[in-house]
PQR file with spaces between the fields and no chain letter, atoms N, CA, C, O and H, PARSE charges and radii, in Angstrom:
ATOM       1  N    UNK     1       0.842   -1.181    0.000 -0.4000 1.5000
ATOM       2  CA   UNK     1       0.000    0.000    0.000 -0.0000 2.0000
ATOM       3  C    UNK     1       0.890    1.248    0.000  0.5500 1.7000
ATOM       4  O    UNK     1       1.997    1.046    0.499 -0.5500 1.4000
ATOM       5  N    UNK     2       0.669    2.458   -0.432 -0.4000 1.5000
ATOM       6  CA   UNK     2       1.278    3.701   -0.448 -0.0000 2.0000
ATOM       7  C    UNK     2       0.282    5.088   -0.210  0.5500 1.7000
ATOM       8  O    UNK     2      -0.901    4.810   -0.013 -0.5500 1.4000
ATOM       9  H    UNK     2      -0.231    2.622   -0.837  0.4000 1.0000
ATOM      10  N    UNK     3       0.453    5.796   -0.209 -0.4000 1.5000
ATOM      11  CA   UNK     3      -0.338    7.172    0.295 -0.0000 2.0000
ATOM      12  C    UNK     3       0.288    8.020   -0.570  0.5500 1.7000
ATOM      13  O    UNK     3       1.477    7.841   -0.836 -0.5500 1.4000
ATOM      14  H    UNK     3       1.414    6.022   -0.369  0.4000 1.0000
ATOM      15  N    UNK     4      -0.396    9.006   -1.098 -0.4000 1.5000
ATOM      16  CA   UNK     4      -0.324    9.946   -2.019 -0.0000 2.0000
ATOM      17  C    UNK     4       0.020   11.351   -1.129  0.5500 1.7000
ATOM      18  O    UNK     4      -0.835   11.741   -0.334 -0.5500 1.4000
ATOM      19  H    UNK     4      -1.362    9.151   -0.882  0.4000 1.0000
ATOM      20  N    UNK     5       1.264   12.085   -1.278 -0.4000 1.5000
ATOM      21  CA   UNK     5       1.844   12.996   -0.467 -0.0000 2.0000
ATOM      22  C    UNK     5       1.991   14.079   -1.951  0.5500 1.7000
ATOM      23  O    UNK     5       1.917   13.564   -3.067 -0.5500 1.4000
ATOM      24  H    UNK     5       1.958   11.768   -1.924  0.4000 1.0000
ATOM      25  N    UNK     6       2.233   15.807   -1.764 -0.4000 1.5000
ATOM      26  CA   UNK     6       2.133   16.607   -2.693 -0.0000 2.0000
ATOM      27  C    UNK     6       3.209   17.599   -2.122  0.5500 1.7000
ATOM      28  O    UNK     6       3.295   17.766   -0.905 -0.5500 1.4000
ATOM      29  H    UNK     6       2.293   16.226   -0.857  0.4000 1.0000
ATOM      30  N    UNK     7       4.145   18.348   -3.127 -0.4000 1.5000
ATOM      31  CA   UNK     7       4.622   19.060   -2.380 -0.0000 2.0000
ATOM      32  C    UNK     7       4.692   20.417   -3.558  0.5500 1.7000
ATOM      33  O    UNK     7       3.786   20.389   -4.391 -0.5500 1.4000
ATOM      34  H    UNK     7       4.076   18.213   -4.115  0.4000 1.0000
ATOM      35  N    UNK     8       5.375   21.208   -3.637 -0.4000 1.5000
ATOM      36  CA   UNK     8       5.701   22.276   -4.788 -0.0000 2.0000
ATOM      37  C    UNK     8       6.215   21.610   -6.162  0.5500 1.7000
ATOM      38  O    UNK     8       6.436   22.435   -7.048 -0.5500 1.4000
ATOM      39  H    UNK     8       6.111   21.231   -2.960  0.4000 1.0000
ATOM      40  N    UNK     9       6.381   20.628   -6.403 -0.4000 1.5000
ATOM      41  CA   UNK     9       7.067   19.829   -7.504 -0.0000 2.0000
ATOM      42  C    UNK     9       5.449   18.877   -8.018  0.5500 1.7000
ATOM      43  O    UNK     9       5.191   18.532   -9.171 -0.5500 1.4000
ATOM      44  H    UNK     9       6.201   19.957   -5.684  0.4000 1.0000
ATOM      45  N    UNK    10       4.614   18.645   -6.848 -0.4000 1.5000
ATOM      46  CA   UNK    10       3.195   17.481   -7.982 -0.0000 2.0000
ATOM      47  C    UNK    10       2.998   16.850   -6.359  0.5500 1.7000
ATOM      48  O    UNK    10       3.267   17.288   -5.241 -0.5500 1.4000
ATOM      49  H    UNK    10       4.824   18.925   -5.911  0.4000 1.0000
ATOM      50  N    UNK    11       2.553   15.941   -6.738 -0.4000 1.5000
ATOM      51  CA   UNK    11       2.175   14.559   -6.802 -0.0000 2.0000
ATOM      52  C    UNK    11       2.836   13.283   -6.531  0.5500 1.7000
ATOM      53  O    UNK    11       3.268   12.779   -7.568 -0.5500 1.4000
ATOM      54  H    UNK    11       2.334   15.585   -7.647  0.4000 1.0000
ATOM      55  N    UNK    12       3.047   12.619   -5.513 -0.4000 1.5000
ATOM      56  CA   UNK    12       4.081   11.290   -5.576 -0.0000 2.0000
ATOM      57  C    UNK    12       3.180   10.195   -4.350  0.5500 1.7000
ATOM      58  O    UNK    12       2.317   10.571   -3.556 -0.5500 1.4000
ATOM      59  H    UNK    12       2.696   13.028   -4.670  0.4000 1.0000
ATOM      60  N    UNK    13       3.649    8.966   -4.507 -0.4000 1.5000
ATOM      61  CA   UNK    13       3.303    8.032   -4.508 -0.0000 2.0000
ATOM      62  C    UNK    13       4.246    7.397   -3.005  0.5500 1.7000
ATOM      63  O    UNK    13       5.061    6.564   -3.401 -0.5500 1.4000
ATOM      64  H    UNK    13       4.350    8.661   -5.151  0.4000 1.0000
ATOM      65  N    UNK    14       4.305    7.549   -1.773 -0.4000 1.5000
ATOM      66  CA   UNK    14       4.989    6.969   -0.600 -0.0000 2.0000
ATOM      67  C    UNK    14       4.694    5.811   -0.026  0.5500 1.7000
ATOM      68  O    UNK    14       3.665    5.848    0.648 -0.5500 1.4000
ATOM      69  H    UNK    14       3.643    8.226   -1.452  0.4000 1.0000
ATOM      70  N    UNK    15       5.223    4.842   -0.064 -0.4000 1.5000
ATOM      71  CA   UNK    15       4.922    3.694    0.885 -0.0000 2.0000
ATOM      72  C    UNK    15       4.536    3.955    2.099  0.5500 1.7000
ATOM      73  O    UNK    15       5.127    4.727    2.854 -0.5500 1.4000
ATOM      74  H    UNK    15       6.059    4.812   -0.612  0.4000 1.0000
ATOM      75  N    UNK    16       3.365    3.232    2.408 -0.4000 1.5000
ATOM      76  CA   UNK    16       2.690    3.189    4.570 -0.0000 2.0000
ATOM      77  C    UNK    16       3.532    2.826    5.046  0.5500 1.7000
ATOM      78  O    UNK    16       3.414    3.371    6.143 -0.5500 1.4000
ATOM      79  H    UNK    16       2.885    2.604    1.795  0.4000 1.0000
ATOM      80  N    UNK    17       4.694    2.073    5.107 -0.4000 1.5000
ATOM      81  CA   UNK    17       5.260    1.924    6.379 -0.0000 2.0000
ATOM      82  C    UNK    17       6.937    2.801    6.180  0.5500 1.7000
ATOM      83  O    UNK    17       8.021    2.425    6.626 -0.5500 1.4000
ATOM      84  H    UNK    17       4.790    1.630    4.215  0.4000 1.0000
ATOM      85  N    UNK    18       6.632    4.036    5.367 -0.4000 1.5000
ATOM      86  CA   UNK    18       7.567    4.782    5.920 -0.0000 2.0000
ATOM      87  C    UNK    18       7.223    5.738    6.816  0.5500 1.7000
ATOM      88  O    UNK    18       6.089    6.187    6.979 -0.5500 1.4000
ATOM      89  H    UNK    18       5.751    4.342    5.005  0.4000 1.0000
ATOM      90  N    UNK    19       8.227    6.054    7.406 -0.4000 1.5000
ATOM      91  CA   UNK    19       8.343    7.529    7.889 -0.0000 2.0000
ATOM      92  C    UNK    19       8.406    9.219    7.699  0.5500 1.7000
ATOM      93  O    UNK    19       8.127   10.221    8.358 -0.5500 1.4000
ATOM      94  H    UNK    19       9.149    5.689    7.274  0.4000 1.0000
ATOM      95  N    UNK    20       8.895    8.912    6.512 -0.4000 1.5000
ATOM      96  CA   UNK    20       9.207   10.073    5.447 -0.0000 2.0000
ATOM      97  C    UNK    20       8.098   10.455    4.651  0.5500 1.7000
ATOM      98  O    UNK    20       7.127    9.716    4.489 -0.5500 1.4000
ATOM      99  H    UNK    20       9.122    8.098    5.977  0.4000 1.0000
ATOM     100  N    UNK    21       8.225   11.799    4.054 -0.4000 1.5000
ATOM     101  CA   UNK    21       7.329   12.471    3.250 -0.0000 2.0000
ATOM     102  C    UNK    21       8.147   12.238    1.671  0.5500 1.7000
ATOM     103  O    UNK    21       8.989   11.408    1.330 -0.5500 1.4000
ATOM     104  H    UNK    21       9.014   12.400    4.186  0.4000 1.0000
ATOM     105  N    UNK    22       7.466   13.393    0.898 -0.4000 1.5000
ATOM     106  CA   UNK    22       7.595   13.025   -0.339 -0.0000 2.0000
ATOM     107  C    UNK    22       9.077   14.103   -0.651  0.5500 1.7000
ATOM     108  O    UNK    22       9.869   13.964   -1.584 -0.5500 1.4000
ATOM     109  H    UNK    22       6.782   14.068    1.176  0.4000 1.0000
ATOM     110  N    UNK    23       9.114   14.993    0.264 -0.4000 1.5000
ATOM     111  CA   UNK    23      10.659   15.798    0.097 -0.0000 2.0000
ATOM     112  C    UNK    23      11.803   14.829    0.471  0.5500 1.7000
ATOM     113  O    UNK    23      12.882   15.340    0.172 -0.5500 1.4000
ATOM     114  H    UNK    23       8.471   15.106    1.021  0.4000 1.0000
ATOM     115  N    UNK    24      11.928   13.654    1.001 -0.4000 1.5000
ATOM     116  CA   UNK    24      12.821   12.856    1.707 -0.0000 2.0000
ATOM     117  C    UNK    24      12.505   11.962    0.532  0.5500 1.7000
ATOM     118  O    UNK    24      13.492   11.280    0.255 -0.5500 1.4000
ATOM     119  H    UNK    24      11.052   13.239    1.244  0.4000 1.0000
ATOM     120  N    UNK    25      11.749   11.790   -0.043 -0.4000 1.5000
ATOM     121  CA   UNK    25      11.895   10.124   -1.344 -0.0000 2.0000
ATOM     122  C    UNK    25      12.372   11.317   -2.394  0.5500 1.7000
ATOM     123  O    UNK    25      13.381   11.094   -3.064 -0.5500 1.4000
ATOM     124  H    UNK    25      10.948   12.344    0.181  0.4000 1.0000
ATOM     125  N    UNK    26      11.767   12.407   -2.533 -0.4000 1.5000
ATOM     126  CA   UNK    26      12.377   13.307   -3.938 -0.0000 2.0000
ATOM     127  C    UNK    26      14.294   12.979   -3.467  0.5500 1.7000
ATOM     128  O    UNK    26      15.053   12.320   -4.179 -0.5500 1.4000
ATOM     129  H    UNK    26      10.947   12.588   -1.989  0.4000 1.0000
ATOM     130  N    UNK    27      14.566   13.437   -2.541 -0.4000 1.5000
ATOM     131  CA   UNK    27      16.003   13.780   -2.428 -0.0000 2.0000
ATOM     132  C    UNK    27      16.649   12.794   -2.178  0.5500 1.7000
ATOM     133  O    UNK    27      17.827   13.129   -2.050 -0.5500 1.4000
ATOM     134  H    UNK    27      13.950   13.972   -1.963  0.4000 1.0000
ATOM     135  N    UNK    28      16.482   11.510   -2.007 -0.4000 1.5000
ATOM     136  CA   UNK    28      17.091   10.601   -2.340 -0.0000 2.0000
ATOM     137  C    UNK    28      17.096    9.940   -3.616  0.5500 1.7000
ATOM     138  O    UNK    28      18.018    9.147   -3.803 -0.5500 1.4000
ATOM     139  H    UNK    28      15.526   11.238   -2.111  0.4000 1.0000
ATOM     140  N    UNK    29      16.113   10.134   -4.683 -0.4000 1.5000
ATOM     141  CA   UNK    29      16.253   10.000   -5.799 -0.0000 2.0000
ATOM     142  C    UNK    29      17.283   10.840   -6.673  0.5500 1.7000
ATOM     143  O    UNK    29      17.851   10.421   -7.681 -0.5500 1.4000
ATOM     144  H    UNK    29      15.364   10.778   -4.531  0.4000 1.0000
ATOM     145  N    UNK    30      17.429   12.176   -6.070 -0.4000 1.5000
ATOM     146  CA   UNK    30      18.008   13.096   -6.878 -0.0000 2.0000
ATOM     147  C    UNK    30      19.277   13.227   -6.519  0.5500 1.7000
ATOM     148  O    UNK    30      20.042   13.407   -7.466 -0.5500 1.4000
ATOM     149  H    UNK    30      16.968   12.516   -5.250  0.4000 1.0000
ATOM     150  N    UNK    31      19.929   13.184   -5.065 -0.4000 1.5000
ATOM     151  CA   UNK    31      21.165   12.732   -4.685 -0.0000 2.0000
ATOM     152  C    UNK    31      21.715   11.858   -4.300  0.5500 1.7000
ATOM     153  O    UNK    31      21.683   11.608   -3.095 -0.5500 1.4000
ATOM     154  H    UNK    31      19.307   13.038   -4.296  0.4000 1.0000
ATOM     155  N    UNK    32      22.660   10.809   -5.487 -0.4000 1.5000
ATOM     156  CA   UNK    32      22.947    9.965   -5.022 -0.0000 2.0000
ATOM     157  C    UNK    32      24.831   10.339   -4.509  0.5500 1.7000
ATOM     158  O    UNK    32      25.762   10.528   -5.291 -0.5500 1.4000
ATOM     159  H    UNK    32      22.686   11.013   -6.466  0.4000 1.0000
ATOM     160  N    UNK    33      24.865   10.343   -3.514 -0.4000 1.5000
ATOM     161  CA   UNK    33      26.295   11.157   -2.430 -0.0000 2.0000
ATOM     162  C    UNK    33      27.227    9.829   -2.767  0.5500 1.7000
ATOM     163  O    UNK    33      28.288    9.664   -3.367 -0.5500 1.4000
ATOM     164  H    UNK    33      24.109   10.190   -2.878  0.4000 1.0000
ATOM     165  N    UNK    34      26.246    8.923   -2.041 -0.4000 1.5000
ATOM     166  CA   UNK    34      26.976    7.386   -1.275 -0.0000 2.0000
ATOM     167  C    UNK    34      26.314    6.421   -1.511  0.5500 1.7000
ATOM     168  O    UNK    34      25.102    6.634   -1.486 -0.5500 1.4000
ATOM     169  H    UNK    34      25.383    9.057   -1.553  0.4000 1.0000
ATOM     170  N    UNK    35      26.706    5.155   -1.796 -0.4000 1.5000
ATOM     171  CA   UNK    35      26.245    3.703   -2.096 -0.0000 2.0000
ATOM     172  C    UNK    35      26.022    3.639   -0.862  0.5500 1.7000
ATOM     173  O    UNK    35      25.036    2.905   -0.811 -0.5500 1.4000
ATOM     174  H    UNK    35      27.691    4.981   -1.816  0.4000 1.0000
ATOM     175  N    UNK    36      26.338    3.980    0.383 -0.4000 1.5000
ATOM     176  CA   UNK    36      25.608    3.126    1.993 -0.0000 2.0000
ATOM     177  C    UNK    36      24.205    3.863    2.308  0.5500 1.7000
ATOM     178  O    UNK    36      24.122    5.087    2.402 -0.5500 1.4000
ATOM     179  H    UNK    36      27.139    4.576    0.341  0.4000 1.0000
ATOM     180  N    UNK    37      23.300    3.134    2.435 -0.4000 1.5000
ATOM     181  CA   UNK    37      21.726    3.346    2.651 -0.0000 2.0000
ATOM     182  C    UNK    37      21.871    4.249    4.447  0.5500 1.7000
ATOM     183  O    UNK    37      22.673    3.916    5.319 -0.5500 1.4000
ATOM     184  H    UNK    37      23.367    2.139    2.358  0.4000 1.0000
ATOM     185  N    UNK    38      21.223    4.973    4.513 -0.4000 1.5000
ATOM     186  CA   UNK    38      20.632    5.185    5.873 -0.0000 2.0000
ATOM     187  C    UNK    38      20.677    4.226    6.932  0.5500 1.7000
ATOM     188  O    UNK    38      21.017    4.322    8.111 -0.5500 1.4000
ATOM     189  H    UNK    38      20.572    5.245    3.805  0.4000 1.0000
ATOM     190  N    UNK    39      20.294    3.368    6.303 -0.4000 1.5000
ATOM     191  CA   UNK    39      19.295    2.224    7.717 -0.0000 2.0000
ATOM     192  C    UNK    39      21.232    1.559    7.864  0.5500 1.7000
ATOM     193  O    UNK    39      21.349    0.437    8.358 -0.5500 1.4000
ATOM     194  H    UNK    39      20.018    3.290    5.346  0.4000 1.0000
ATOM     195  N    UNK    40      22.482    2.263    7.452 -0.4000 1.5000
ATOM     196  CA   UNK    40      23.377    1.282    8.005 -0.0000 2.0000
ATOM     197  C    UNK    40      24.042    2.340    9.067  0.5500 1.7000
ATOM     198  O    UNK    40      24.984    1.934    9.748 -0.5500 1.4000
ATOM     199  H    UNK    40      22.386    3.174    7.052  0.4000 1.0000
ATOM     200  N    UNK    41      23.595    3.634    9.218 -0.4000 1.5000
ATOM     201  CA   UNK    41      23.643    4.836    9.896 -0.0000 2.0000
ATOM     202  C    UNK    41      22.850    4.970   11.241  0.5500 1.7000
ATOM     203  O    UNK    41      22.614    6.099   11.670 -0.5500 1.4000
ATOM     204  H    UNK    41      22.830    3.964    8.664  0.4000 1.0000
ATOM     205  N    UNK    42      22.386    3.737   11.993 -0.4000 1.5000
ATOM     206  CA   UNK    42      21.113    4.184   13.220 -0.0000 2.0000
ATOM     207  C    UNK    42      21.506    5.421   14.096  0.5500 1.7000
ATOM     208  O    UNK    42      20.749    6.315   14.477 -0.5500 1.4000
ATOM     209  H    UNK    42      22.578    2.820   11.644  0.4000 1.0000
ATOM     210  N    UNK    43      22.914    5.281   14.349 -0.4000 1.5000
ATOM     211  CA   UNK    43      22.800    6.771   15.552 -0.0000 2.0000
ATOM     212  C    UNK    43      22.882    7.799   14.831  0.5500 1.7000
ATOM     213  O    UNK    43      23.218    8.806   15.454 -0.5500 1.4000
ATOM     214  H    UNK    43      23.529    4.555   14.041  0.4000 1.0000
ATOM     215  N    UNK    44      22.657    7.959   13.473 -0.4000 1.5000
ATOM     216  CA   UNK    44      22.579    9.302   12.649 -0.0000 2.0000
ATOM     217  C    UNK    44      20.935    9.589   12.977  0.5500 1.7000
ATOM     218  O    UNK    44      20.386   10.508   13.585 -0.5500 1.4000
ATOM     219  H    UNK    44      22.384    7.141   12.967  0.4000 1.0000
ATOM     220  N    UNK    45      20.448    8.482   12.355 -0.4000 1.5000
ATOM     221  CA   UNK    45      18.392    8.789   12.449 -0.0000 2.0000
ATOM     222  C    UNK    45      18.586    8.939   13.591  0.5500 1.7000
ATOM     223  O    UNK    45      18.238   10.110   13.743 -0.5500 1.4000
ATOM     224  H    UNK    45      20.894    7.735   11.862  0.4000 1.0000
ATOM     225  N    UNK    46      19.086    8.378   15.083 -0.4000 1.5000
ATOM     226  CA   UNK    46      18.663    8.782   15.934 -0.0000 2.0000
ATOM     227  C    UNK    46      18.595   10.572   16.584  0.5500 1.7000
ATOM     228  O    UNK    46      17.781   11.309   17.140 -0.5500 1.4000
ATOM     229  H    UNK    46      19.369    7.427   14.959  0.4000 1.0000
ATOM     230  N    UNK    47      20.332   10.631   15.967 -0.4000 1.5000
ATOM     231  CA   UNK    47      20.479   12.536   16.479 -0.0000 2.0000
ATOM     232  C    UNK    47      20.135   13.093   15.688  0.5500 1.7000
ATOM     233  O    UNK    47      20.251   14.266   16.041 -0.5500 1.4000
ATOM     234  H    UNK    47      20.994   10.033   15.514  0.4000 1.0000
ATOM     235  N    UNK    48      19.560   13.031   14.298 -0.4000 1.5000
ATOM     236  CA   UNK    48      18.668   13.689   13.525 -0.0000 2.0000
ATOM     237  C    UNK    48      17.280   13.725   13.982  0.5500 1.7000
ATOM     238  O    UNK    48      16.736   14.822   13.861 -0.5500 1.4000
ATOM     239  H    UNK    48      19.466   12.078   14.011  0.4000 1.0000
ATOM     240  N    UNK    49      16.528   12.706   14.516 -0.4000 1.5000
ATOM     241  CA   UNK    49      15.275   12.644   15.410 -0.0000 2.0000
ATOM     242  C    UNK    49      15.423   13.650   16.477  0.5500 1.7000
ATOM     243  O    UNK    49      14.593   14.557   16.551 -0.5500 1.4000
ATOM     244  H    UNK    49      16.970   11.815   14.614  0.4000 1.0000
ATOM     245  N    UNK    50      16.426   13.572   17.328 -0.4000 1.5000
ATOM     246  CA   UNK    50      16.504   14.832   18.384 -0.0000 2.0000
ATOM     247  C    UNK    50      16.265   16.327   17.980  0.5500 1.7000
ATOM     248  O    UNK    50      15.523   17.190   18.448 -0.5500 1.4000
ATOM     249  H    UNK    50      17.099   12.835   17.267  0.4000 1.0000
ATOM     250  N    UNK    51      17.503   16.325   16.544 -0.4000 1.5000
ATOM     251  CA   UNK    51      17.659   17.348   15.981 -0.0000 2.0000
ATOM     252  C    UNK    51      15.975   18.225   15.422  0.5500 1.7000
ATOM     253  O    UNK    51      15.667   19.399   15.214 -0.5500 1.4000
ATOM     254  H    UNK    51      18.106   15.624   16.163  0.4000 1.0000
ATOM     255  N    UNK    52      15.381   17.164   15.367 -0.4000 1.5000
ATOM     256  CA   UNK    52      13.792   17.573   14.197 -0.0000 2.0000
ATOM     257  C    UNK    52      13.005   17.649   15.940  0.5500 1.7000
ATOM     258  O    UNK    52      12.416   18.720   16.083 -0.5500 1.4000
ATOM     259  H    UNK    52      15.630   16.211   15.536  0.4000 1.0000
ATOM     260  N    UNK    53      12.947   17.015   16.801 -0.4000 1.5000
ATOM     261  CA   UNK    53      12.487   17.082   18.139 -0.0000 2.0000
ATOM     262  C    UNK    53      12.711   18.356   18.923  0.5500 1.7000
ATOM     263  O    UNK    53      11.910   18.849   19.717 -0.5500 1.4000
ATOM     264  H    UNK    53      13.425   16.145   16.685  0.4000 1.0000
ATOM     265  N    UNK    54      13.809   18.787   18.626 -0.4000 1.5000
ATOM     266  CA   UNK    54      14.135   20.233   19.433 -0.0000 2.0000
ATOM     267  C    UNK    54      13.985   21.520   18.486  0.5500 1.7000
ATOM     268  O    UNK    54      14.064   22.696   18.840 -0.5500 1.4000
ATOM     269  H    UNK    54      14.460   18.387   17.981  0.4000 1.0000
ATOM     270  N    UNK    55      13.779   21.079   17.356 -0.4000 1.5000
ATOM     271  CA   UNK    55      13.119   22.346   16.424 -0.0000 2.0000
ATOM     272  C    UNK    55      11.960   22.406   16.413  0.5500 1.7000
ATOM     273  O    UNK    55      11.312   23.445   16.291 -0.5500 1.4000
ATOM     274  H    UNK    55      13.714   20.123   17.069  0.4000 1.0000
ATOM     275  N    UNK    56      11.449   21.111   16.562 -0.4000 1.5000
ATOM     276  CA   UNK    56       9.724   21.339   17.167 -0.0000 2.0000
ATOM     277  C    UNK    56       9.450   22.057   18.564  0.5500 1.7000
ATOM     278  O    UNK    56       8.501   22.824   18.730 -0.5500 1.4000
ATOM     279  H    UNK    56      11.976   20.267   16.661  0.4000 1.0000
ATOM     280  N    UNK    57      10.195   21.794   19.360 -0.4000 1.5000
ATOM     281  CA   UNK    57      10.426   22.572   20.411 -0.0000 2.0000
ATOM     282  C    UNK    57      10.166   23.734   20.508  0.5500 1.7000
ATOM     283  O    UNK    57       9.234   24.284   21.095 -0.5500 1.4000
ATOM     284  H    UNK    57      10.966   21.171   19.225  0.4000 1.0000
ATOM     285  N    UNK    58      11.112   24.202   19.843 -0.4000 1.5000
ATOM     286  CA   UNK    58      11.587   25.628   19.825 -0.0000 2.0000
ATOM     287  C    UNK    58      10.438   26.875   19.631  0.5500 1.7000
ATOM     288  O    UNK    58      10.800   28.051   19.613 -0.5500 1.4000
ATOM     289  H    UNK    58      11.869   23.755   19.366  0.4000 1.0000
């Protein structure tokens, strides 16, 4: 299943069991930096979670 997310660019198509919006699937399509995926990075998502947690904060 996927959910339909919109941003200034259209229309896109996200899988339910992510986390991410459609600006986070655009920019990984469009920059490819590094062959190592995220998910081999956990304490990055984790202090990036803080990081997005204390700007909600703020």
């Amino acid at each position: 299943m996927s959910r339909i997310e919109s941003d200034f660019l259209g229309e896109r198509e996200v899988p339910d069991d992510c986390y991410y919006g459609v600006q986070t699937l655009r920019g990984e399509d469009n920059f490819h930096i590094t062959e190592m995926p995220m998910s081999q990075e956990p304490f990055f998502i984790i202090a990036f979670g803080y990081v997005k947690k204390a700007a909600a904060m703020a």
